[in-house]
N, C-alpha and C positions, 0 to 999 in steps of 0.2 A: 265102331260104335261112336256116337255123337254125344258128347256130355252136355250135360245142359244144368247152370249153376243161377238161379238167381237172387240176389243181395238185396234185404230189404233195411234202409236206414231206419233210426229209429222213430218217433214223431216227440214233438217240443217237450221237451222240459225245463225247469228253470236252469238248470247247471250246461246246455246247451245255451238257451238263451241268455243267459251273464258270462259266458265263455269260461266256464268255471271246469278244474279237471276234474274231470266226475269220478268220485270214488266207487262207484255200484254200486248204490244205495236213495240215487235220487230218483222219482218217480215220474212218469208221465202229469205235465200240466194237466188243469181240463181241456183247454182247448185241445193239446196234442192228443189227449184221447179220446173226444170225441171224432176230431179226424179217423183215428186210425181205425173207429168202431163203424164210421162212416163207410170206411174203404173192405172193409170184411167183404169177403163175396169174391176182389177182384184179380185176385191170385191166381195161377197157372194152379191146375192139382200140383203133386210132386211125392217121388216115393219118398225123400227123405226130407225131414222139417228139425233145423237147428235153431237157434239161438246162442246170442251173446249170454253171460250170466248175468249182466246188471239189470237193477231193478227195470232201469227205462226199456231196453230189448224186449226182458220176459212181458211184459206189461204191453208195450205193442204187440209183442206176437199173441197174448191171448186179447186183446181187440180188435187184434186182424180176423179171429176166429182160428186159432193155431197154441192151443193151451195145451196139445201134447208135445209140443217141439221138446226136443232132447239137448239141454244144455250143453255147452263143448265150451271148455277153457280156452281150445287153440282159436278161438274166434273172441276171445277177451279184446277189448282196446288197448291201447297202449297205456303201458303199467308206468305213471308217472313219482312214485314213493312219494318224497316225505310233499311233493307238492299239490296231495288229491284233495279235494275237498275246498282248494284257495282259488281264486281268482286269478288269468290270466295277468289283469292290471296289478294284482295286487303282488305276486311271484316276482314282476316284473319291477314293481318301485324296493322291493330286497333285494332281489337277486340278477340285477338288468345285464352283470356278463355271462351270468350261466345261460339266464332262457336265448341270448343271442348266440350264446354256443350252442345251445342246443338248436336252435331254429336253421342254425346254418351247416352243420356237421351232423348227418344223423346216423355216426359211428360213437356219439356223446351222449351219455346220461347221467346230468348234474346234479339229479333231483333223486340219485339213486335206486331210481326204478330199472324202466328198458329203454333199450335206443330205439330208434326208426327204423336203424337195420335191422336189429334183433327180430322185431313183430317185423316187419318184411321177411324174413325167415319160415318164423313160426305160421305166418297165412299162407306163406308158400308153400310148405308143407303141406298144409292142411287142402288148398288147392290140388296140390297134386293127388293125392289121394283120392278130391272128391272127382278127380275125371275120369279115379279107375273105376265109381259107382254106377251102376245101371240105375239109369231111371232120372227123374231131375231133382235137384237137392236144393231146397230153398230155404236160407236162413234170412234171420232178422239179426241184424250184427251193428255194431259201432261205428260212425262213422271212420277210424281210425280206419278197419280192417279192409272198407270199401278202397279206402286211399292206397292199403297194401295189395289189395290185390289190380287194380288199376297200376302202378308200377310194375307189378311182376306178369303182368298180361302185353302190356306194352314193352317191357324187354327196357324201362326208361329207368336213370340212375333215380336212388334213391333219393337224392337232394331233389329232387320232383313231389316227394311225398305231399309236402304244404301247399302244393298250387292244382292237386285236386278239391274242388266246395262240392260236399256233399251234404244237399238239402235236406230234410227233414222227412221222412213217408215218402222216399222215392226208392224206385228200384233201378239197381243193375243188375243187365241179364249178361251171359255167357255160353257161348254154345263154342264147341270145337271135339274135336280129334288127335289123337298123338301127339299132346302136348301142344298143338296149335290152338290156339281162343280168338272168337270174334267177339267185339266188346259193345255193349249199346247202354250209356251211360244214362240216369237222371230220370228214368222217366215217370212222373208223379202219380201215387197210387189215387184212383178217382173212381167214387160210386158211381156206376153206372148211370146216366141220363133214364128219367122213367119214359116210358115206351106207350104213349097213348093213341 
């Protein structure tokens, strides 16, 4: 049997766009949703439809056209505690040994949340699982989660986690067999051309 898994990021919001760690609670911009209402249509079917819990995720997936996805916590982003809600620059003129600990060690979590490894874990789990689904399983999930499962498809140390850029309304697809995955990384969800 051939699993077939596709990741869709989420589209702009402000706590993206000021690199801000998003608590779940911040919404799609307008421009990020008119994008993503733009892109409705251009999805594979799929028997199984997930999402991230944060506002921005559910929020694309119902502009995607996708307003019964089934929330799943194992596809949360990486759980940053006391530092959700702040600003990378701003974590950073407080706290400039932790977040370099943390950016550089991701078996470290300063800010008391989870580590990089940890949610490397936890999506690989949830990966494994979904290869034993029939049928193709398509979430809208956090950038975080794209970055964990890009590491655990490549078989790449976790200190690789930050030098995956996962753009805004794009997908990754996934197909494989017995634990084997082919990976096609980025590729930007686009309204169809009209057809005259």
């Amino acid at each position: 049997m051939t699993s077939r898994v596709t990741l869709i990021s989420p589209a702009m919001s402000l706590s993206l766009r000021q690199a801000r760690f998003d608590d779940g609670t911040t919404p799609l911009d307008d421009g990020g949703a008119a994008r993503a209402r733009a892109a409705a249509g251009t999805l594979p079917p799929a028997a199984h439809v997930m999402v991230s819990p944060s506002v921005r995720c559910r929020e694309t997936a119902t502009a995607l056209g996708l307003a019964a996805a089934e929330p799943s916590a194992d596809l949360a982003g990486l759980r940053t505690g006391r530092w959700e809600g702040r600003t990378l620059d701003e974590v950073g003129g407080s706290e400039p040994e932790a977040v370099a600990r943390w950016l550089a060690d991701p078996a470290c979590a300063p800010h008391g949340g989870e580590s990089v490894e940890d949610l490397c874990l936890r999506v690989g789990r949830w990966l494994d699982a979904a290869s034993r689904t029939d049928g193709r399983t398509l979430a809208v999930v956090e950038p975080d989660v794209v970055r964990a499962v890009v590491v655990r498809v490549l078989g790449a140390p976790a200190t690789s986690f930050w030098r995956a850029d996962v753009p805004p309304l794009t997908a990754t697809e996934l197909s494989g067999r017995a634990g084997r995955w082919n990976l096609r990384l980025g590729n930007p969800l686009r309204p169809e051309p009209d057809q005259d």
